[in-house]
Kinemage of the C-alpha trace (Angstrom):
@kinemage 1
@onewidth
@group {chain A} dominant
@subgroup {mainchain}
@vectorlist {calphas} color= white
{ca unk a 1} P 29.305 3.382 4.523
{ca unk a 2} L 27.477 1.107 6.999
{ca unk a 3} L 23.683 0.477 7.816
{ca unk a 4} L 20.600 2.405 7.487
{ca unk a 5} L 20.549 4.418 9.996
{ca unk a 6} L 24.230 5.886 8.985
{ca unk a 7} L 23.384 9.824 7.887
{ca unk a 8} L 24.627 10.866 4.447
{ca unk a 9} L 28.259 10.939 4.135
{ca unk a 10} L 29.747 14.381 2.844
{ca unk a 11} L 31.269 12.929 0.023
{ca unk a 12} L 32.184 10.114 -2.174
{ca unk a 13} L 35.095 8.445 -3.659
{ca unk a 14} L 33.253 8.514 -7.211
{ca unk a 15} L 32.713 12.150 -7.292
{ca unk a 16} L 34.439 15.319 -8.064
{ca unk a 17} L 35.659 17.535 -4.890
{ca unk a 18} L 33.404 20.096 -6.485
{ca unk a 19} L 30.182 17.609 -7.728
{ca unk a 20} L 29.462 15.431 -10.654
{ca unk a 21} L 27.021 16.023 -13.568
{ca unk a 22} L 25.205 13.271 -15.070
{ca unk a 23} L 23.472 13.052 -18.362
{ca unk a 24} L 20.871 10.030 -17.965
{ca unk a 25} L 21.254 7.972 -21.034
{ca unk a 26} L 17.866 7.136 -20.908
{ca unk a 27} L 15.384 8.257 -18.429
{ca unk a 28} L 12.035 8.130 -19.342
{ca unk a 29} L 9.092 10.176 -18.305
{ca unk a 30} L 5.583 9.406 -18.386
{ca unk a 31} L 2.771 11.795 -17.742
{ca unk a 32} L -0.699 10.833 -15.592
{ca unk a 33} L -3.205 13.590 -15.958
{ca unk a 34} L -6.913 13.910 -15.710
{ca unk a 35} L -9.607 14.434 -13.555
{ca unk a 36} L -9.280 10.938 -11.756
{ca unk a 37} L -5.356 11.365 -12.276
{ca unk a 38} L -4.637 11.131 -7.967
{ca unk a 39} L -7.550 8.542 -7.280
{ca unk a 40} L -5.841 6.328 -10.077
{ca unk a 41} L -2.159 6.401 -9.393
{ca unk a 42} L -3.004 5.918 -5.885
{ca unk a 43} L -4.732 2.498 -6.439
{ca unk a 44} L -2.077 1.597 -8.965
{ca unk a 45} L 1.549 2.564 -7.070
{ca unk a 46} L 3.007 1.309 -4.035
{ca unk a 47} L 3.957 4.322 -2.158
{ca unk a 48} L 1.135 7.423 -0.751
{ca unk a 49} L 0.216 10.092 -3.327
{ca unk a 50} L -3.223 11.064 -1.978
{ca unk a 51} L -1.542 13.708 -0.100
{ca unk a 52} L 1.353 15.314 -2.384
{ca unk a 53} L 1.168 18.844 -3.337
{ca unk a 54} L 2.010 20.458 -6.300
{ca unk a 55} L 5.779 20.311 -6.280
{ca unk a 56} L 5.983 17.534 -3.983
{ca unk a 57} L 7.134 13.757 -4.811
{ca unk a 58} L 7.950 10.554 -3.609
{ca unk a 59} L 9.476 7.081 -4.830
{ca unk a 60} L 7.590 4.568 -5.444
{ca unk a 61} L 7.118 1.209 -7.727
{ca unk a 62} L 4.664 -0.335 -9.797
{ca unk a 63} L 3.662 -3.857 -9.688
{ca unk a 64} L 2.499 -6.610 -11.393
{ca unk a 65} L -0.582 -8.381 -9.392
{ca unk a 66} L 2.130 -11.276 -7.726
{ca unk a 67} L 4.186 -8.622 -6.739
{ca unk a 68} L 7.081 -8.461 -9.204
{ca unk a 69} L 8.627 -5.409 -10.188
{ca unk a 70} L 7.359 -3.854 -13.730
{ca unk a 71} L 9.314 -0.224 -12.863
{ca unk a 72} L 10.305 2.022 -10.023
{ca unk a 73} L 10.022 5.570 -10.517
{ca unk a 74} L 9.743 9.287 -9.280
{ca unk a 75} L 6.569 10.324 -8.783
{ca unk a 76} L 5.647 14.416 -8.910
{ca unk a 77} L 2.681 15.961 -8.601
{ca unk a 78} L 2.350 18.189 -11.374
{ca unk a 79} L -0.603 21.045 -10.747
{ca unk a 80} L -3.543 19.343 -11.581
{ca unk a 81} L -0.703 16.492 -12.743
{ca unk a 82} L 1.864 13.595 -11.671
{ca unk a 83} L 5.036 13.126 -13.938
{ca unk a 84} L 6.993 9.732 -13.177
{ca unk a 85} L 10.445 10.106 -13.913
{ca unk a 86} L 12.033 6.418 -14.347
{ca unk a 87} L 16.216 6.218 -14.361
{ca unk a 88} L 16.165 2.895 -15.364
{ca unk a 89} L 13.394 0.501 -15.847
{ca unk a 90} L 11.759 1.015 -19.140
{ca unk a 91} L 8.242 2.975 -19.648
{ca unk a 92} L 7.186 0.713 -22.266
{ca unk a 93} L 5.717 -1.735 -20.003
{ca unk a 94} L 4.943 0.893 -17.525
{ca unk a 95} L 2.819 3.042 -20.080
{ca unk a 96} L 1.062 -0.610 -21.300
{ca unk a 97} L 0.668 -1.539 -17.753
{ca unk a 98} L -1.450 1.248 -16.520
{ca unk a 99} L -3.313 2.147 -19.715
{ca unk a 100} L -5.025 -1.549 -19.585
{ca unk a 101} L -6.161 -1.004 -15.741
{ca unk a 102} L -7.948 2.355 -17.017
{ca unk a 103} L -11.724 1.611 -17.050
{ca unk a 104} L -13.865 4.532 -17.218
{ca unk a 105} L -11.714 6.740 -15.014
{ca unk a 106} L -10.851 10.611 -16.360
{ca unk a 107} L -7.284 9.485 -16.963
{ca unk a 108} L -4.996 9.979 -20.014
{ca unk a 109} L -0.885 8.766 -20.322
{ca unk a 110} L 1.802 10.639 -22.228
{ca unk a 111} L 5.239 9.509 -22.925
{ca unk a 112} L 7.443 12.569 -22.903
{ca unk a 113} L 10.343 10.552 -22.784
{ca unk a 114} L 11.454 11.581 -26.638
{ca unk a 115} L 10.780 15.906 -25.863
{ca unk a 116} L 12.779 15.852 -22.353
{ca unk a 117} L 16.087 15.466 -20.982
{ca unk a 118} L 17.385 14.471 -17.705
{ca unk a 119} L 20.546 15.401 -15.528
{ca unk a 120} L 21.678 14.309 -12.118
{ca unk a 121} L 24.077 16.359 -10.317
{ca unk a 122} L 25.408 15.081 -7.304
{ca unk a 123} L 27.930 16.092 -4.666
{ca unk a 124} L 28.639 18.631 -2.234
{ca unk a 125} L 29.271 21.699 -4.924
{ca unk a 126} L 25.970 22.014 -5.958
{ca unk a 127} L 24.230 24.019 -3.451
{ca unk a 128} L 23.880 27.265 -6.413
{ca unk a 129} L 21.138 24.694 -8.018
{ca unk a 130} L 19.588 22.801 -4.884
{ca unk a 131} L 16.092 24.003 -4.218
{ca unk a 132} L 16.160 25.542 -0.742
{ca unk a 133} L 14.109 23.731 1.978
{ca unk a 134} L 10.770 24.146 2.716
{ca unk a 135} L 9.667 25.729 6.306
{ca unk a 136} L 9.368 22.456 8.971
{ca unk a 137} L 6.233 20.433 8.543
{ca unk a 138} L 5.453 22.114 5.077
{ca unk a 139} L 6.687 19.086 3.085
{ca unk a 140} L 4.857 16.108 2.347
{ca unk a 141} L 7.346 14.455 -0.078
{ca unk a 142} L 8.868 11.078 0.773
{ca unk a 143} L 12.120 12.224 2.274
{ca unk a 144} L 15.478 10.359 2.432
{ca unk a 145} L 17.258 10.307 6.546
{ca unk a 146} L 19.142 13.118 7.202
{ca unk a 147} L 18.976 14.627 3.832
{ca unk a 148} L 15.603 16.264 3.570
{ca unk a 149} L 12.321 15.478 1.468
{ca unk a 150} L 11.567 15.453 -2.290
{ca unk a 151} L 10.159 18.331 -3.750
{ca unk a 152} L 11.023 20.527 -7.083
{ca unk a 153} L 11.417 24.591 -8.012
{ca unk a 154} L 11.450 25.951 -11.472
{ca unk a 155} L 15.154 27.674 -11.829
{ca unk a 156} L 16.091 30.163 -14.443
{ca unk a 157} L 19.500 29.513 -16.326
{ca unk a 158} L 19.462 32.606 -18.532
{ca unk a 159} L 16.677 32.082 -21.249
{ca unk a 160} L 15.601 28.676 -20.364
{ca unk a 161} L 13.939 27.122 -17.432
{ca unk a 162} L 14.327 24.197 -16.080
{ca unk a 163} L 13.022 22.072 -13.148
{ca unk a 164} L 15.326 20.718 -10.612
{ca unk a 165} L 14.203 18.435 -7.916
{ca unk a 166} L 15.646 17.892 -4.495
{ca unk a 167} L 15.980 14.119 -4.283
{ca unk a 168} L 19.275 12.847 -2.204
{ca unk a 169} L 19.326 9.394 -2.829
{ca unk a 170} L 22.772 8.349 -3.038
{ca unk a 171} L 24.437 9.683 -0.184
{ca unk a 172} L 25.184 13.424 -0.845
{ca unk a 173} L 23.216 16.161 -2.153
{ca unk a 174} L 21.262 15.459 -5.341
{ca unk a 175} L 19.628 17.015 -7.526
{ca unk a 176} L 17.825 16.009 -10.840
{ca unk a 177} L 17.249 18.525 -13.448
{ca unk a 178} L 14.216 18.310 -16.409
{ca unk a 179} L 14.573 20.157 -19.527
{ca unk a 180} L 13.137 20.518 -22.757
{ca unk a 181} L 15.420 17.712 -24.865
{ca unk a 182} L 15.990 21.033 -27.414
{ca unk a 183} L 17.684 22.778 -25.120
{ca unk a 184} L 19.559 20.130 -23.294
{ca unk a 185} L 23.608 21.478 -23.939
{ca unk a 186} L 22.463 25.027 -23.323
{ca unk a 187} L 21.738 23.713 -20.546
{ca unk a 188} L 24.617 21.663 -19.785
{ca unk a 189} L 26.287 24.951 -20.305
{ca unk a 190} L 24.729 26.986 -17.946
{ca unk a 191} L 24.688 24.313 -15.289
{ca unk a 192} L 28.824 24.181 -15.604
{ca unk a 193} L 28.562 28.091 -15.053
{ca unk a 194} L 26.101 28.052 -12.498
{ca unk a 195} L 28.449 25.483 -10.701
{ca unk a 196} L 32.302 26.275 -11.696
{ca unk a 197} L 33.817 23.122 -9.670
{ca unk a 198} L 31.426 20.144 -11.134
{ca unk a 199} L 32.598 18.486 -13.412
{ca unk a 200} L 31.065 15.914 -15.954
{ca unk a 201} L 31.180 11.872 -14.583
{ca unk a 202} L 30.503 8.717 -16.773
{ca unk a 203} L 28.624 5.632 -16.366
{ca unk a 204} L 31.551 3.667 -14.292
{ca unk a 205} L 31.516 6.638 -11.877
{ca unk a 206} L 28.009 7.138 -11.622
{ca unk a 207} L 27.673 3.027 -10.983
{ca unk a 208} L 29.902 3.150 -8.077
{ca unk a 209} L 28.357 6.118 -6.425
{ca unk a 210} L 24.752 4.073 -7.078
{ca unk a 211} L 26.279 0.969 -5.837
{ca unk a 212} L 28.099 2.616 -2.900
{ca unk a 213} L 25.043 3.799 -2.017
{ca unk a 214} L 23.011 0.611 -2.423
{ca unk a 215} L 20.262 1.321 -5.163
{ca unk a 216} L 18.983 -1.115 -6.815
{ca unk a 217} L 19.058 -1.085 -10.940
{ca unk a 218} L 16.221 -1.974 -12.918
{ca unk a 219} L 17.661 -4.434 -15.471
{ca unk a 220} L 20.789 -5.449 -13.341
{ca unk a 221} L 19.590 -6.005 -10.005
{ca unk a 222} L 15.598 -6.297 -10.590
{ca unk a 223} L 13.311 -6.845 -12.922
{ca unk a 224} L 9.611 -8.670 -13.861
{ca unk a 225} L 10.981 -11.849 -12.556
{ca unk a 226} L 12.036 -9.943 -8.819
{ca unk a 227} L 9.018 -9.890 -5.609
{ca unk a 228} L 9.581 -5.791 -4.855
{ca unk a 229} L 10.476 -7.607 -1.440
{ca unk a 230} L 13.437 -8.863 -2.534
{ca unk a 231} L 15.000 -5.671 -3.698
{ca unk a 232} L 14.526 -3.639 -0.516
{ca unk a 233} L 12.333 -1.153 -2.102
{ca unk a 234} L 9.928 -1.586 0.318
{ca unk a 235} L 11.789 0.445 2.847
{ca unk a 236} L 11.950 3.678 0.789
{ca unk a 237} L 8.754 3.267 -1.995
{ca unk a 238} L 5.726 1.669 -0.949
{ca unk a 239} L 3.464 2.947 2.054
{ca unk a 240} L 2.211 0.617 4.489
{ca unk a 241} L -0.688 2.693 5.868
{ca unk a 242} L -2.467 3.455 2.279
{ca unk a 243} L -5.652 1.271 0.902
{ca unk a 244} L -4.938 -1.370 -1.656
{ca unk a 245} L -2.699 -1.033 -4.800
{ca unk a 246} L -1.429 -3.696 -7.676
{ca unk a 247} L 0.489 -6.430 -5.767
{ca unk a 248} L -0.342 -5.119 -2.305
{ca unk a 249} L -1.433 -8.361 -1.172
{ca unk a 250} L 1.231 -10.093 -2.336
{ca unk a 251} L 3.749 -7.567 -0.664
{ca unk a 252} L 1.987 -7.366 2.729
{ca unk a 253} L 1.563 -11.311 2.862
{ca unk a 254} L 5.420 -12.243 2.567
{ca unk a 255} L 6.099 -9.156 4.397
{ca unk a 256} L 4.068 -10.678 7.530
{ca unk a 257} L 5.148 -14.208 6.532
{ca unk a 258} L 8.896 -13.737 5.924
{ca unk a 259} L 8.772 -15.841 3.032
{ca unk a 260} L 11.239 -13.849 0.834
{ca unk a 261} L 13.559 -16.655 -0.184
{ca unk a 262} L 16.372 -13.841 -0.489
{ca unk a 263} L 17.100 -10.580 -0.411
{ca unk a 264} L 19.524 -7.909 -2.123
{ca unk a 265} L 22.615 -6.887 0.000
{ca unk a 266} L 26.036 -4.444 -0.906
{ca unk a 267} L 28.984 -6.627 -0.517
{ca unk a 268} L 32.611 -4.988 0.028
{ca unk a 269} L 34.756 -7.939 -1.621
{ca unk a 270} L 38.623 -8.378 -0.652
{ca unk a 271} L 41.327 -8.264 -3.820
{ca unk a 272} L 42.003 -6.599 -7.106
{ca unk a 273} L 40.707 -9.420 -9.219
{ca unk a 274} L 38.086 -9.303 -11.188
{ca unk a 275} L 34.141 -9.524 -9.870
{ca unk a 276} L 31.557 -9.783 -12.528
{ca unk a 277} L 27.738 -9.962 -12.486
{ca unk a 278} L 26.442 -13.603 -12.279
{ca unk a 279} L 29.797 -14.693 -9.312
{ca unk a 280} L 28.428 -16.976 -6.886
{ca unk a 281} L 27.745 -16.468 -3.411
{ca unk a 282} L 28.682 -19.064 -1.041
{ca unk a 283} L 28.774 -19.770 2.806
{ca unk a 284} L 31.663 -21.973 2.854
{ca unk a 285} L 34.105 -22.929 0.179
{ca unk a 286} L 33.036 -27.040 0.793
{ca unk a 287} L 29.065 -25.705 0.616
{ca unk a 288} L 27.841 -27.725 -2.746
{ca unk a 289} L 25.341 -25.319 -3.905
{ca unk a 290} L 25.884 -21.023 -3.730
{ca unk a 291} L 23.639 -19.017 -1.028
{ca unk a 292} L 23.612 -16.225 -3.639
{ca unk a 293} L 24.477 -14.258 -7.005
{ca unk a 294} L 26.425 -11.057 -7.470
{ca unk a 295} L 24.551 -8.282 -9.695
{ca unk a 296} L 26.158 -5.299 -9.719
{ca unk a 297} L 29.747 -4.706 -9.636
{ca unk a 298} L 32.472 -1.813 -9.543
{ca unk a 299} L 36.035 -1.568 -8.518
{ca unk a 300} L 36.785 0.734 -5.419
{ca unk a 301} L 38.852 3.300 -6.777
{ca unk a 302} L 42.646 2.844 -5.272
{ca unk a 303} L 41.671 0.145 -3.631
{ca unk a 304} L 42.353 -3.612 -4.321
{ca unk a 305} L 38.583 -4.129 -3.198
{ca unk a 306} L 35.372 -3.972 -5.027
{ca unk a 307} L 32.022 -2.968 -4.211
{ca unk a 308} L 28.958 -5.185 -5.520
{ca unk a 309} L 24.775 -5.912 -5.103
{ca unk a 310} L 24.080 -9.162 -4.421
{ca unk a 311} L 21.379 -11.866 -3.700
{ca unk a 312} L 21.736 -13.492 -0.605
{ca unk a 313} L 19.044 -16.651 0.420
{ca unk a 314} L 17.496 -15.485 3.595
{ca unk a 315} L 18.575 -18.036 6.107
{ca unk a 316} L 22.402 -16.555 5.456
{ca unk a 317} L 21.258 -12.720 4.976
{ca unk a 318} L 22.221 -12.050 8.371
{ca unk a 319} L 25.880 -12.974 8.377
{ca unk a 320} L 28.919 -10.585 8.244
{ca unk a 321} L 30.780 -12.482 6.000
{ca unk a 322} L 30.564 -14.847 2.870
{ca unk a 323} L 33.083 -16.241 -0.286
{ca unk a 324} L 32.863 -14.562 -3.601
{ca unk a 325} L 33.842 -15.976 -6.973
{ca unk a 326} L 33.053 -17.417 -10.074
{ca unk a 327} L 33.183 -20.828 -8.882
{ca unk a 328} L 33.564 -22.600 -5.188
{ca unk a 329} L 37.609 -22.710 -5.851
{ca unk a 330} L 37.835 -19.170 -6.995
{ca unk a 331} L 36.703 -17.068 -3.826
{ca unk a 332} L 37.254 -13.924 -1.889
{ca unk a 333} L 36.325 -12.679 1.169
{ca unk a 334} L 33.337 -10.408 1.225
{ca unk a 335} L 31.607 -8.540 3.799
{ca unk a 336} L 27.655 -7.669 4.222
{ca unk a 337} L 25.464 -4.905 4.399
{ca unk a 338} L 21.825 -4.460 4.664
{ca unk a 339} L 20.068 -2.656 2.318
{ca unk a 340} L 18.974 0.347 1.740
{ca unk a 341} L 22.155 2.220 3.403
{ca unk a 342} L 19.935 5.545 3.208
{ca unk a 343} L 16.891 4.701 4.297
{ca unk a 344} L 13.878 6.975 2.800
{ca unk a 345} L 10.118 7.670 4.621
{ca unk a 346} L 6.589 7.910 2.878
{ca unk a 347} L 4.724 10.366 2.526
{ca unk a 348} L 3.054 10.952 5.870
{ca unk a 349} L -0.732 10.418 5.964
{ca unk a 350} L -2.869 14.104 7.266
């Protein structure tokens, strides 16, 4: 894995030969809808919606007026509709967020979090559930660099019906599938028949393949306290040719400026000991103060090498190579990459 122009590798090291199946622990899914529903969320998210058609989607992030990250999220559009499917950040604020910055538009929010359940499967097996591309030039979704757009098809597994959604984000083909919550292991079940090789992966597994792939988690590597510009979301959720949105002027300003004072990178760190969130980052083992702060970490499998997220201050951002450890006399080699490895487009304007 290297920079972002790299294409999609076929596989990963975290994943079954025949794909891995995912039950989020926790995704959360709010619903926009209304006759103002489009004109809202596009004043209120950072990436372009004006344009999606029904079954269409992008990334994209919601801010807080400085520019610090209240949630990132899949947005579809719906019908008349958007869903936004969050992995990790909470909806909470997200549902508080947006409800006070409704006025007098035609807009109502519904957390359907608690009635609906959410599965990733990723990995080169699963091409009996991944929703066939549309014709060239059809697709307005924000797509991801060699691996297509985002869009969604309802799919029949015996009596129930489910929506998967196209959305390669980590490297290989993915796909995330909705279902009612009361049907969620006759589900399961019919996905395992649907797909004979995949083959159920846990949270250590499905960490490495996120952090392998370099995205961001809210609660680990972002949060409220995090500029969106720090995170490199801006490459693959926010739009810079749409009107104004929450934060916008925040984002573009530093953006022109360059006045991020750091920036999230993947580190590949050298020996079988040990890397935890909250090491140190430093230039040189003599430097008196650390250029940055690991976040998230996993152990490459085999390997006596781990894999990690980390803040680096943007003077050293550039460099190839930094220290790693818990303190300036504990350290280990580490190497730098730019983030985001798979770089994803917005939605293009018509």
């Amino acid at each position: 894995m290297s920079s972002q122009s790299q294409g999609a590798p076929a596989t990963s090291v975290w994943l079954p030969s025949g794909g891995g199946l995912y039950v989020w622990p926790s995704a959360g899914i709010v619903r926009v809808t209304g006759a103002d529903a489009r004109e809202f969320l596009q004043n209120m998210v950072t990436n372009d919606v004006s344009n999606l058609a029904s079954g269409e989607g992008c990334y994209s992030a919601f801010l807080t007026n400085k520019g610090k990250v209240l949630a990132d999220f899949l947005v579809l559009c719906e019908g008349d509709g958007f869903d936004l499917i969050s992995f990790y950040a909470p909806v909470a604020p997200l549902l508080e967020g947006l409800g006070r910055l409704i006025v007098s538009e035609d807009v109502a929010l519904e957390d359907l979090s608690g009635s609906k359940a959410v599965f990733s499967l990723q990995g080169v097996g699963i091409e009996a559930v991944l929703p066939p591309s549309p014709p060239e030039g059809e697709s307005r979704g924000g797509g991801v660099e060699g691996g297509g757009s985002v869009w969604t098809t309802r799919l029949r597994l015996g009596s129930i019906e489910v929506e998967a959604i196209r959305f390669h984000r980590f490297g290989v083909p993915g796909v995330e599938v909705v279902v009612s919550r009361d049907r969620a292991e006759e589900a399961l079940d019919a996905l395992s028949r649907l797909v004979p090789g995949i083959s159920p992966v846990g949270e250590a597994e499905f960490e490495g393949l996120r952090i392998e792939a370099g995205w961001p988690r809210y609660g680990v590597d972002m949060d409220a306290t995090n500029l969106l510009v720090e995170t490199g979301l801006e490459d693959y959720a926010v739009s810079f040719d749409k009107g104004c949105y929450v934060g916008q002027e925040f984002v573009t300003r530093i953006l022109q400026r360059g006045q991020a004072a750091r920036h999230l990178r993947r580190l590949k760190i050298a020996g079988a000991g040990q890397v935890r969130n909250g090491d140190s980052v430093f230039l040189q083992p003599t430097d008196p103060k650390p250029c940055g702060e690991v976040r998230s970490v996993a152990p490459l499998p085999g390997e006596a090498e781990w894999i990690a997220l980390a803040y680096v201050t943007t003077r050293h951002e550039d460099l190839s190579r930094v220290l790693v450890g818990p303190s300036a006399d504990r350290l280990r080699e580490a190497t730098v990459e730019p983030l985001p490895v798979f770089r994803y487009a917005s939605p293009p304007r018509q």
